[in-house]
N, C-alpha and C positions, 0 to 999 in steps of 0.2 A: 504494500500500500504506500500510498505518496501525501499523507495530509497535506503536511503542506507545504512543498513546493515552490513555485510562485508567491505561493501565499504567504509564505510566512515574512520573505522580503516584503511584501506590501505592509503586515501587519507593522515590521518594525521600523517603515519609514516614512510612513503614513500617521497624523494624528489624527483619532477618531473621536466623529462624536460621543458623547456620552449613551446617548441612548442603543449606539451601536454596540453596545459593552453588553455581550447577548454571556448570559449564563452557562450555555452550551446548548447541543441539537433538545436539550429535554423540555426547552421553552416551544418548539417550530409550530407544533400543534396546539400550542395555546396563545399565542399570539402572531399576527399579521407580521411581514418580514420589517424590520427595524428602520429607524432615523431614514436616514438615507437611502431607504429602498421605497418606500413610503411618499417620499416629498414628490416625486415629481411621477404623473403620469399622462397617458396621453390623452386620456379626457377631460383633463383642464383646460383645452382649450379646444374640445373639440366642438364646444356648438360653434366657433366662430375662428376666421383665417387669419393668422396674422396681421396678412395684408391688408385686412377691414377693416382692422380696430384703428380708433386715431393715435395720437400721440398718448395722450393723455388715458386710453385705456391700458396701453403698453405697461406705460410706466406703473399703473396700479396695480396690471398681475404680478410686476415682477416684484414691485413692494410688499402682495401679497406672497410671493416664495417666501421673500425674507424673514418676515414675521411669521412665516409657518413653523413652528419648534421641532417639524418632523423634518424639516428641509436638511438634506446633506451637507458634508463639509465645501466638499467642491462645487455644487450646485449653487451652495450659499454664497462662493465666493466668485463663483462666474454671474452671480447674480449682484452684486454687491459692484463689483467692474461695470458691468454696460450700465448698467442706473448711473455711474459715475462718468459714462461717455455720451455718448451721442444717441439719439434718436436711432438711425441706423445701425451703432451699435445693439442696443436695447432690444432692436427688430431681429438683429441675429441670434442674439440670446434666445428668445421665445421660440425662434425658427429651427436653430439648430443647433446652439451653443449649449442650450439647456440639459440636451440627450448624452450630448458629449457628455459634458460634467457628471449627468446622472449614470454611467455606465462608469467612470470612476469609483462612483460611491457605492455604484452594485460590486464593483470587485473585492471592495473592501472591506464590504459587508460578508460578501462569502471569503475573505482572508478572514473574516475575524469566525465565522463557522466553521473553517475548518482545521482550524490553530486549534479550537477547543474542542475536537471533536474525538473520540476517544477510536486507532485505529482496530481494538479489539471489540468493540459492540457499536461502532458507529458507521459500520462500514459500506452501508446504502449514501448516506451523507454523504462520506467524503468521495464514494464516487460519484456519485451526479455532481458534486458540486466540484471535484476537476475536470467533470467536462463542461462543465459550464465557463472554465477559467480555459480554458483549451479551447473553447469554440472560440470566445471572445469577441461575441457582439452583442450588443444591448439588447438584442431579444430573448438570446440565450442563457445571460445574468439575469434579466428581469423574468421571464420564464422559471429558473430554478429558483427566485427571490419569494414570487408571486405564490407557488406551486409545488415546485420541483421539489424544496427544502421541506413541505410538508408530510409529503409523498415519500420521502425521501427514511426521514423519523420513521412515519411508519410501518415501511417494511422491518425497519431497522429494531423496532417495539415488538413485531411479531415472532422475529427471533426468539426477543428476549422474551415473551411470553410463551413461545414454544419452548426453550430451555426448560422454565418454571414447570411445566405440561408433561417434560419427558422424567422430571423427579418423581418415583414413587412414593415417596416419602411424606408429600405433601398432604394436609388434611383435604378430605371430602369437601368442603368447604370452598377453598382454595382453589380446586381442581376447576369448581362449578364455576366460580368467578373468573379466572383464567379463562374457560374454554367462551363463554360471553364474552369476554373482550380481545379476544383473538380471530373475531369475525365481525367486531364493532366499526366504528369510526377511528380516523387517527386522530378525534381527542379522547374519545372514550380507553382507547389503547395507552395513552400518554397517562391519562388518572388515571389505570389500572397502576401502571408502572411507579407513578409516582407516590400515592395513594392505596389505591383500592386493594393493592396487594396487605399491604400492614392491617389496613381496618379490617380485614377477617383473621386473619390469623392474629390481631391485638386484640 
Protein backbone atom coordinates (compact mmCIF):
# COMPACT_ATOMS: atom_id res chain seq x y z
CA UNK A 1 0.00 0.00 0.00
CA UNK A 2 1.02 3.74 -0.77
CA UNK A 3 -0.86 6.02 1.97
CA UNK A 4 0.76 8.48 1.25
CA UNK A 5 2.73 9.28 -1.35
CA UNK A 6 2.16 12.54 -2.84
CA UNK A 7 0.27 13.18 -0.02
CA UNK A 8 2.11 13.31 2.54
CA UNK A 9 4.58 16.01 0.79
CA UNK A 10 1.25 18.17 0.37
CA UNK A 11 0.26 17.59 3.83
CA UNK A 12 3.73 18.92 5.02
CA UNK A 13 3.89 21.88 2.94
CA UNK A 14 0.72 22.86 2.66
CA UNK A 15 -1.04 24.89 5.68
CA UNK A 16 -4.41 23.71 6.37
CA UNK A 17 -7.50 24.97 7.40
CA UNK A 18 -8.78 24.14 10.48
CA UNK A 19 -11.76 22.53 9.65
CA UNK A 20 -9.70 20.25 7.22
CA UNK A 21 -8.19 18.72 10.46
CA UNK A 22 -10.48 15.42 9.70
CA UNK A 23 -10.06 12.99 12.67
CA UNK A 24 -9.51 10.09 10.20
CA UNK A 25 -11.64 7.80 7.49
CA UNK A 26 -14.11 7.16 10.97
CA UNK A 27 -15.79 10.68 10.48
CA UNK A 28 -16.42 10.20 6.16
CA UNK A 29 -19.99 8.71 6.81
CA UNK A 30 -20.95 11.01 9.31
CA UNK A 31 -20.01 14.14 7.82
CA UNK A 32 -20.17 15.94 4.32
CA UNK A 33 -16.32 16.19 2.93
CA UNK A 34 -14.59 19.02 4.99
CA UNK A 35 -13.45 23.01 4.70
CA UNK A 36 -12.28 23.11 1.40
CA UNK A 37 -14.08 20.58 -0.27
CA UNK A 38 -17.35 22.04 0.60
CA UNK A 39 -16.76 25.87 -0.38
CA UNK A 40 -16.92 25.81 -3.74
CA UNK A 41 -19.27 24.18 -6.10
CA UNK A 42 -20.79 24.22 -9.30
CA UNK A 43 -24.05 25.29 -8.45
CA UNK A 44 -23.26 28.43 -7.01
CA UNK A 45 -23.58 29.83 -9.95
CA UNK A 46 -25.31 27.85 -11.94
CA UNK A 47 -28.66 29.76 -12.34
CA UNK A 48 -26.66 32.52 -13.92
CA UNK A 49 -23.32 33.12 -16.49
CA UNK A 50 -20.63 34.92 -15.55
CA UNK A 51 -20.92 36.83 -18.36
CA UNK A 52 -24.54 38.28 -17.15
CA UNK A 53 -23.94 39.35 -13.90
CA UNK A 54 -22.79 43.02 -13.65
CA UNK A 55 -19.98 44.36 -11.99
CA UNK A 56 -21.25 44.77 -8.89
CA UNK A 57 -22.95 41.16 -8.77
CA UNK A 58 -19.28 39.75 -9.39
CA UNK A 59 -17.91 41.24 -6.65
CA UNK A 60 -20.74 40.12 -4.18
CA UNK A 61 -20.32 36.31 -4.96
CA UNK A 62 -16.94 36.53 -4.55
CA UNK A 63 -17.31 38.44 -1.19
CA UNK A 64 -19.74 35.87 -0.41
CA UNK A 65 -16.73 32.87 -0.89
CA UNK A 66 -14.82 34.87 1.41
CA UNK A 67 -17.16 35.09 4.27
CA UNK A 68 -18.04 31.50 3.75
CA UNK A 69 -16.17 29.63 6.89
CA UNK A 70 -16.33 26.60 4.76
CA UNK A 71 -14.26 28.37 1.98
CA UNK A 72 -10.62 26.61 1.28
CA UNK A 73 -7.29 27.90 1.88
CA UNK A 74 -6.45 28.46 -1.71
CA UNK A 75 -9.83 29.37 -2.93
CA UNK A 76 -9.83 31.86 -0.10
CA UNK A 77 -6.88 33.29 -1.36
CA UNK A 78 -7.46 33.33 -5.07
CA UNK A 79 -10.57 34.89 -3.97
CA UNK A 80 -9.00 37.46 -1.71
CA UNK A 81 -6.42 38.54 -5.04
CA UNK A 82 -9.04 39.25 -7.91
CA UNK A 83 -11.58 41.26 -5.26
CA UNK A 84 -8.01 43.04 -4.95
CA UNK A 85 -7.70 43.49 -9.00
CA UNK A 86 -9.72 44.40 -11.56
CA UNK A 87 -13.00 43.74 -12.62
CA UNK A 88 -11.64 41.37 -15.26
CA UNK A 89 -9.66 39.94 -12.95
CA UNK A 90 -12.79 39.16 -10.58
CA UNK A 91 -14.51 37.76 -13.81
CA UNK A 92 -11.63 35.12 -14.16
CA UNK A 93 -11.92 34.05 -10.65
CA UNK A 94 -15.65 33.06 -10.93
CA UNK A 95 -14.97 31.65 -14.41
CA UNK A 96 -12.08 29.68 -13.83
CA UNK A 97 -9.65 30.68 -11.24
CA UNK A 98 -12.20 29.51 -8.63
CA UNK A 99 -11.81 25.57 -9.94
CA UNK A 100 -8.21 25.84 -10.20
CA UNK A 101 -7.82 26.87 -6.41
CA UNK A 102 -10.68 24.50 -5.52
CA UNK A 103 -8.88 21.27 -6.90
CA UNK A 104 -5.96 22.43 -4.73
CA UNK A 105 -7.95 22.39 -1.72
CA UNK A 106 -9.47 18.92 -2.93
CA UNK A 107 -5.80 17.54 -2.94
CA UNK A 108 -5.26 18.45 0.39
CA UNK A 109 -8.19 17.44 1.72
CA UNK A 110 -7.43 13.93 0.41
CA UNK A 111 -3.59 14.48 1.61
CA UNK A 112 -4.82 15.03 4.91
CA UNK A 113 -7.32 11.59 4.44
CA UNK A 114 -4.93 9.68 3.69
CA UNK A 115 -1.81 10.69 6.15
CA UNK A 116 -4.43 9.56 8.71
CA UNK A 117 -5.65 6.69 7.33
CA UNK A 118 -4.62 3.41 8.83
CA UNK A 119 -2.81 1.03 5.82
CA UNK A 120 -4.04 -2.14 8.00
CA UNK A 121 -8.06 -1.49 8.18
CA UNK A 122 -8.23 1.46 5.81
CA UNK A 123 -7.48 0.15 2.91
CA UNK A 124 -10.60 0.93 0.45
CA UNK A 125 -9.71 4.79 1.49
CA UNK A 126 -6.49 4.84 0.73
CA UNK A 127 -7.07 3.20 -2.57
CA UNK A 128 -9.63 5.20 -4.01
CA UNK A 129 -8.29 8.13 -2.70
CA UNK A 130 -4.62 7.58 -4.70
CA UNK A 131 -6.58 7.21 -7.45
CA UNK A 132 -8.13 10.01 -7.20
CA UNK A 133 -4.54 11.82 -6.44
CA UNK A 134 -3.22 9.89 -9.69
CA UNK A 135 -6.18 10.88 -11.88
CA UNK A 136 -5.66 14.40 -10.94
CA UNK A 137 -8.45 16.48 -12.07
CA UNK A 138 -11.15 18.31 -10.24
CA UNK A 139 -13.80 15.97 -11.16
CA UNK A 140 -11.82 13.03 -9.93
CA UNK A 141 -10.83 14.81 -6.26
CA UNK A 142 -14.28 16.31 -6.02
CA UNK A 143 -15.84 12.91 -7.13
CA UNK A 144 -13.98 10.84 -4.23
CA UNK A 145 -14.45 14.25 -1.82
CA UNK A 146 -18.36 14.21 -2.64
CA UNK A 147 -18.78 10.32 -2.75
CA UNK A 148 -15.99 8.34 -3.21
CA UNK A 149 -14.52 8.97 0.51
CA UNK A 150 -17.98 7.62 1.60
CA UNK A 151 -18.02 4.62 -0.29
CA UNK A 152 -14.94 4.23 0.32
CA UNK A 153 -15.39 3.86 4.69
CA UNK A 154 -17.74 1.76 3.96
CA UNK A 155 -16.45 -1.00 2.28
CA UNK A 156 -13.60 -0.58 4.54
CA UNK A 157 -16.45 -0.93 7.88
CA UNK A 158 -17.66 -4.20 6.33
CA UNK A 159 -14.55 -5.74 6.67
CA UNK A 160 -14.22 -4.64 9.91
CA UNK A 161 -17.76 -5.96 10.75
CA UNK A 162 -17.09 -9.15 8.90
CA UNK A 163 -13.94 -9.72 11.09
CA UNK A 164 -16.35 -9.17 14.37
CA UNK A 165 -18.96 -11.94 12.37
CA UNK A 166 -16.09 -14.53 11.74
CA UNK A 167 -15.30 -14.50 15.89
CA UNK A 168 -17.01 -17.25 17.41
CA UNK A 169 -16.74 -16.17 20.45
CA UNK A 170 -18.93 -13.35 20.39
CA UNK A 171 -22.26 -13.11 22.27
CA UNK A 172 -25.63 -13.93 20.56
CA UNK A 173 -26.26 -10.46 20.93
CA UNK A 174 -23.50 -9.14 19.18
CA UNK A 175 -23.67 -11.45 16.37
CA UNK A 176 -27.48 -10.19 15.65
CA UNK A 177 -26.33 -6.54 15.73
CA UNK A 178 -23.32 -7.10 13.60
CA UNK A 179 -25.18 -9.15 10.98
CA UNK A 180 -27.84 -5.69 10.69
CA UNK A 181 -25.27 -3.47 10.19
CA UNK A 182 -23.28 -5.31 7.77
CA UNK A 183 -26.13 -4.87 5.15
CA UNK A 184 -27.04 -1.35 6.46
CA UNK A 185 -26.15 2.07 5.22
CA UNK A 186 -22.42 3.43 5.54
CA UNK A 187 -23.79 5.57 8.42
CA UNK A 188 -25.53 2.91 10.16
CA UNK A 189 -22.11 0.73 9.45
CA UNK A 190 -19.96 3.70 11.00
CA UNK A 191 -22.22 3.62 14.44
CA UNK A 192 -22.04 0.05 14.59
CA UNK A 193 -18.28 0.48 14.54
CA UNK A 194 -18.02 3.39 16.57
CA UNK A 195 -20.84 2.64 18.96
CA UNK A 196 -23.37 0.14 18.56
CA UNK A 197 -20.68 -2.59 18.95
CA UNK A 198 -19.86 -1.47 22.81
CA UNK A 199 -23.74 -0.74 23.76
CA UNK A 200 -24.58 -4.40 23.44
CA UNK A 201 -21.81 -6.15 24.61
CA UNK A 202 -21.68 -2.89 27.63
Amino acid sequence: MRPTRTALTLVTTVALAPALLLAGPALAAESSPSSATTAATASDTAGSSVGDMSDDDVRVAIARILADPTTGRAVYAAAQKALDGTIEDQRYFLETGRWIAQAEDDRVAIARILASADPKTDRAVIREGNKALDANTPEALRAFLETGYRLAVAEDDRVRVARILADPTISDALRATAEDAIDGTPEELRYFIEVGQYEVDG
